[in-house]
C-alpha positions in Angstrom: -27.0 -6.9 -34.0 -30.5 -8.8 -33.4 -33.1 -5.8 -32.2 -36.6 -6.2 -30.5 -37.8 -5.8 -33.3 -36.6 -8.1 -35.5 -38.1 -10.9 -32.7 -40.9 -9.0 -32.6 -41.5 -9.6 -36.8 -40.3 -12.9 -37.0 -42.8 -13.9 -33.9 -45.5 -12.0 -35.5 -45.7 -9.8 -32.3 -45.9 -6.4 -31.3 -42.4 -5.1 -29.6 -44.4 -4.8 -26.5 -45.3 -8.4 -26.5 -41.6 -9.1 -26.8 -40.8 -6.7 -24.1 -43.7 -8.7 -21.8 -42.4 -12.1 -22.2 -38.5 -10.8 -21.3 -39.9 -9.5 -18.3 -42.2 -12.3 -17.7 -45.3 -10.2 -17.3 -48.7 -11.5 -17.6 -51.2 -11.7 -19.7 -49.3 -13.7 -22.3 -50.7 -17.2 -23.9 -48.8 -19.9 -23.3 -48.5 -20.3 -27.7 -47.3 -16.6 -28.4 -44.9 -16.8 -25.4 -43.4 -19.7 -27.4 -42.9 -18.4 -30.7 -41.3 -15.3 -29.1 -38.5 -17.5 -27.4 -38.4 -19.5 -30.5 -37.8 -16.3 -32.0 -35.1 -14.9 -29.2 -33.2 -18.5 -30.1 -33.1 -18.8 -33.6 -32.1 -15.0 -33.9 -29.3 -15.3 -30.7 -31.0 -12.1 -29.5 -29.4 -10.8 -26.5 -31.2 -8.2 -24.0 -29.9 -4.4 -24.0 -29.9 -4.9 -20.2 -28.4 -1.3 -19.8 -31.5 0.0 -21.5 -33.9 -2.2 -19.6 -31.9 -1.4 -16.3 -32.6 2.8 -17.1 -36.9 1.9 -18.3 -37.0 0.5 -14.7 -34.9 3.3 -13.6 -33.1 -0.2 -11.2 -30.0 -2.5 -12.0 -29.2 -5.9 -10.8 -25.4 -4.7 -10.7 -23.5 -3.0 -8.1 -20.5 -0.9 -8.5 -16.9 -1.4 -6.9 -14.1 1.0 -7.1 -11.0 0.1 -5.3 -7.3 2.0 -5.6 -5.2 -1.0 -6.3 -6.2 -4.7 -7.1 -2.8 -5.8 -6.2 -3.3 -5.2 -2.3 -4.0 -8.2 -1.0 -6.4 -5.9 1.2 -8.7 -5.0 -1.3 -8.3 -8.5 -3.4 -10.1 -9.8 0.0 -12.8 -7.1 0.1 -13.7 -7.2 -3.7 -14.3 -11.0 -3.1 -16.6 -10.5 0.3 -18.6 -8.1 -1.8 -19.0 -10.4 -4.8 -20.1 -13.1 -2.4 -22.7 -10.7 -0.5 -24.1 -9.2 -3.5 -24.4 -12.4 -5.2 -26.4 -13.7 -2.4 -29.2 -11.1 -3.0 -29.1 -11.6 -6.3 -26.3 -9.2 -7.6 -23.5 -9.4 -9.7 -20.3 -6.7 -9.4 -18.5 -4.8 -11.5 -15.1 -4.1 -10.1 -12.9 -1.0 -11.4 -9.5 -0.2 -10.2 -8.3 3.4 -9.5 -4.3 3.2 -8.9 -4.9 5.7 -6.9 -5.5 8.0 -10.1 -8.1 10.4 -9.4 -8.8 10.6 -13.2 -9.0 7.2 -13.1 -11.4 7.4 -10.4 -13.8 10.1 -11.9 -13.7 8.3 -15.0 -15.0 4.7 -13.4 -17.5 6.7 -11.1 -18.7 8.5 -14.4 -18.8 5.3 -16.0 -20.8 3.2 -13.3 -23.1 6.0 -13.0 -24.1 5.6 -17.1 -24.2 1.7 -16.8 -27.2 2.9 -13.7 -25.7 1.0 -11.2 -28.0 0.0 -8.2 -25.5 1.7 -6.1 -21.6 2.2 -5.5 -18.5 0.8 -2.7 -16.1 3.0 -2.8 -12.5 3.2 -1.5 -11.5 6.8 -2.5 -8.5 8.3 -3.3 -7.2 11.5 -0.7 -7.4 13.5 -3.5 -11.0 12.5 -3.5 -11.2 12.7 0.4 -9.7 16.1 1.0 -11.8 17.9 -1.9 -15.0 16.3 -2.0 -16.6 16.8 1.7 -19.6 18.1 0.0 -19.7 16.0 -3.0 -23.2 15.1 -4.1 -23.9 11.0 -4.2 -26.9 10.4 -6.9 -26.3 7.1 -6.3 -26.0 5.2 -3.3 -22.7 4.8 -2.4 -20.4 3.2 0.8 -17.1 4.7 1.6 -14.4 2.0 2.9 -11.5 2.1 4.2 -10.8 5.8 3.9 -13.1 8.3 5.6 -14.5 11.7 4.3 -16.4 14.2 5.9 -19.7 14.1 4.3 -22.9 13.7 6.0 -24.2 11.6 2.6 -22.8 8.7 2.7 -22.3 5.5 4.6 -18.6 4.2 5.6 -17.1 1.3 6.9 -13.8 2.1 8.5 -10.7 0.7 10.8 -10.0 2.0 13.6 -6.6 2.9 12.2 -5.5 4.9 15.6 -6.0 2.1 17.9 -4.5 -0.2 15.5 -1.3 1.3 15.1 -1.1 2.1 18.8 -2.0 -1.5 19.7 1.2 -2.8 16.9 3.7 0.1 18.6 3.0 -1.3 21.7 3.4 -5.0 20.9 7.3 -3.6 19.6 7.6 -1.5 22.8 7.2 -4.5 25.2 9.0 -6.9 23.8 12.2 -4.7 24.0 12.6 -2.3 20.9 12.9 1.3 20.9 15.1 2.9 17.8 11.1 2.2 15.8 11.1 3.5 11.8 7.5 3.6 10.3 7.1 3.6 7.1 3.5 4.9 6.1 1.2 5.6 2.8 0.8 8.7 1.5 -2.3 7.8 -1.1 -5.0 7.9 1.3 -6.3 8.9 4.9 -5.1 5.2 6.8 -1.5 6.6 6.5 -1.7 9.7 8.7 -4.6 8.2 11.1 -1.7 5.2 11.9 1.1 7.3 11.9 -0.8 9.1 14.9 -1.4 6.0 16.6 2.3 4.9 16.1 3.6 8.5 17.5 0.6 8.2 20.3 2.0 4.9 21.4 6.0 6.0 21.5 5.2 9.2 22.9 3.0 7.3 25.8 6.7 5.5 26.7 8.8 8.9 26.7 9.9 8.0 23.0 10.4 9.3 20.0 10.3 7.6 16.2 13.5 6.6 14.8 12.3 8.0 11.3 8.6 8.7 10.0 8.5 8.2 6.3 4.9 9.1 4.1 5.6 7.3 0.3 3.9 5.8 -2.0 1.7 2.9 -1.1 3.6 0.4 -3.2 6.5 -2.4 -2.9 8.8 -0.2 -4.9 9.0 2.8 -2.2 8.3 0.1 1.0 11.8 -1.1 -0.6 13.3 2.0 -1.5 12.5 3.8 1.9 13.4 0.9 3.8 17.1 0.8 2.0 17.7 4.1 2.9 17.5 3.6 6.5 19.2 0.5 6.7 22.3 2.0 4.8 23.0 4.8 7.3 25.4 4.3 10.0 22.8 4.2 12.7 19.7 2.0 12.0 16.2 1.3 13.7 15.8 -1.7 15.4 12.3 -2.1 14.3 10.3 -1.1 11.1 6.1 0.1 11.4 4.7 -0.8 7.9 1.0 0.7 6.9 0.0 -1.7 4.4 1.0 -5.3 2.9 2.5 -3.6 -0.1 5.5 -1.4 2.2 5.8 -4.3 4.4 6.5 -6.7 1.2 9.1 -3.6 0.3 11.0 -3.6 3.7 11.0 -7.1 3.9 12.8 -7.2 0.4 15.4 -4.1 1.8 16.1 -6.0 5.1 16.8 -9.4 2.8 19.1 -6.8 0.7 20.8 -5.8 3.2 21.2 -9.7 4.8 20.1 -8.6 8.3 18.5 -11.2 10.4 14.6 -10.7 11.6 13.9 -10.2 14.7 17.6 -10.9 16.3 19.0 -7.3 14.0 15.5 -5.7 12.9 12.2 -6.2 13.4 9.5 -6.3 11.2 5.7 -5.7 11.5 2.7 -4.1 10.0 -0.7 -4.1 8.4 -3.1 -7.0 6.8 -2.8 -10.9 6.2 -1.2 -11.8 3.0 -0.2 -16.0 2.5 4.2 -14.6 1.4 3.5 -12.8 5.2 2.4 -16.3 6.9 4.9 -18.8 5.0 8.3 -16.8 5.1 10.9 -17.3 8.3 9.7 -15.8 10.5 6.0 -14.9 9.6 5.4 -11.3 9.8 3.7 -9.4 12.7 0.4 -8.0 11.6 -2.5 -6.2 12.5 -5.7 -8.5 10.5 -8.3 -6.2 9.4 -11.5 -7.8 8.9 -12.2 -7.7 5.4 -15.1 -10.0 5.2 -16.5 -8.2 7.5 -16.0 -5.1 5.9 -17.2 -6.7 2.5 -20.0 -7.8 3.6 -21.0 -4.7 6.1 -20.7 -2.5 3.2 -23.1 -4.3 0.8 -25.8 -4.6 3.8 -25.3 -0.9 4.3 -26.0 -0.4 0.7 -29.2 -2.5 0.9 -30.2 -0.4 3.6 -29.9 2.9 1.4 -31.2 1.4 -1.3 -34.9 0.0 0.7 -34.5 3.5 2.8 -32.9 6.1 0.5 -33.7 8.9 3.2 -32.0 7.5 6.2 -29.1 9.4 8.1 -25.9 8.2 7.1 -23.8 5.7 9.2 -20.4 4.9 10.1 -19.1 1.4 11.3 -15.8 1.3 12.8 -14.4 -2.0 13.1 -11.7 -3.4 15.7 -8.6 -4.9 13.7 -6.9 -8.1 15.5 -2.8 -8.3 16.5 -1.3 -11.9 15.0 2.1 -11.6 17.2 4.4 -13.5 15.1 8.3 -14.3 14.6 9.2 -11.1 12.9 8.5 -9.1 16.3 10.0 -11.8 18.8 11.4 -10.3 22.1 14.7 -8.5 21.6 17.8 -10.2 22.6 19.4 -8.1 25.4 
């Protein structure tokens, strides 16, 4: 590979010199700058921008770790970051966890050597539930999940009221035997499981079933299967996320029941299969450009004022009542 200093001797320059014009600092004559870039093209030298980015102890780059690329959810928020980073002048570099923790610690290791500017981060519970005083040497935005640490910044839903809001939209339009299928990767699961058993136990009810799997299409389907099969079945199913709704909605196809007239069907986040199948599915929208773009301004803000408290946002989500949750036939 082309070094400084072979630009530098084929220039007829000191390295510094080279290092001046990269950087566009003055004083440089209008002639030497030329015969440097002359230089730079006729070699095809390329920049070490990771060790320019650690000299000026800054990056143009910002890290994102997400727990699974596949969720429509965080497909939405990795582009509302890319779009607000790229607006001050920032490019991203995305890195998917599966909800790994090695995984995890292996991309936060890895950002913090390429000296990242700073970090958004949607942890793992593993992560969550063991790292309440983790130290952040770089500034970093928690989303989706929540932690208690008093370092860093977090954008959240407010997953209770969510879920309580979604029960209650069931509840009043007739159905009562409700099965909630929730994730068991992260800290949304139990926060709208609560709001779910907040909302039945406010109508003198009960669940039909509470179910904690994996986040993932596979056990949306699987745990979904199992209720339908037994001899008595919920009327309705509570999903937590678009990957166990996609699951249920498979099972419930399985098991050729009609939605709404046999079961109902709702849960969380827009997805375009969610909108376009008959009927479209009852969900609760978070506001992912929102939360996108909330997180890089909060990162901005650490970054121009690293010694600021830290500061949570807690975001509204908003109920689409859709076919999948009509009112029950009496």
């Amino acid at each position: 590979m082309t070094s400084i200093k072979d630009v530098a001797k084929a220039a007829g320059v000191s390295t510094a010199t080279v290092s001046r014009v990269l950087a566009n600092k003055p004083p440089i004559r209008p002639e030497t700058r030329e015969r440097v870039m002359a230089a730079i093209a006729e070699l095809n030298y390329r920049p070490n921008l990771v060790a320019r980015s650690l000299r000026a102890q800054k990056s143009a780059k910002i890290g994102l770790v997400v727990s699974d690329i596949r969720n429509p959810f965080f497909t939405a928020i990795g582009r509302a970051v890319e779009d607000a980073a790229y607006e001050k002048g920032y490019s991203v570099l995305m890195c998917n966890t599966d909800e790994n923790p090695e995984k995890e610690m292996l991309y936060l290791n890895l950002l913090h050597d390429e000296n990242v500017a700073g970090i958004i981060f949607s942890p793992t519970n593993q992560f969550c539930t063991q790292a309440a005083d983790f130290h952040f040497d770089i500034p970093t935005v928690l989303i989706d999940r929540s932690m208690q640490n008093k370092e860093a910044d977090m954008v959240l839903l407010d997953n209770v009221s969510a879920a309580y809001e979604l029960t209650e939209h069931l509840l009043a339009n007739g159905y009562r035997k409700i099965a909630g299928l929730f994730g068991d990767a992260s800290t949304t699961g139990p926060e709208r499981s609560q709001g779910f058993k907040n909302a039945l136990k406010a109508n003198g009810l009960s669940p039909f079933s509470v179910e904690f799997v994996s986040p993932r299409i596979r056990s949306g389907f699987s745990a979904a299967s199992a209720l339908l099969q037994g001899a008595d079945c919920p009327d309705a199913i509570f999903t937590s996320n678009s990957m166990l709704t996609a699951g249920a909605f498979q099972a419930i196809r399985e098991f050729k029941m009609n939605i709404p007239g046999e079961i109902a069907l709702v849960g969380f986040d827009v997805t375009e299969w969610g909108e376009f199948v008959d009927p479209p599915i009852t969900v609760i929208a978070q506001p992912t450009e929102e939360i996108g773009r909330t997180a890089v301004e909060l990162l901005f803000q650490r970054l121009s004022n690293p010694n600021r408290s830290a500061r949570t946002v807690i975001l509204k989500g908003n109920l689409l009542k859709r076919g999948s949750s009509a009112v029950r036939a009496k």
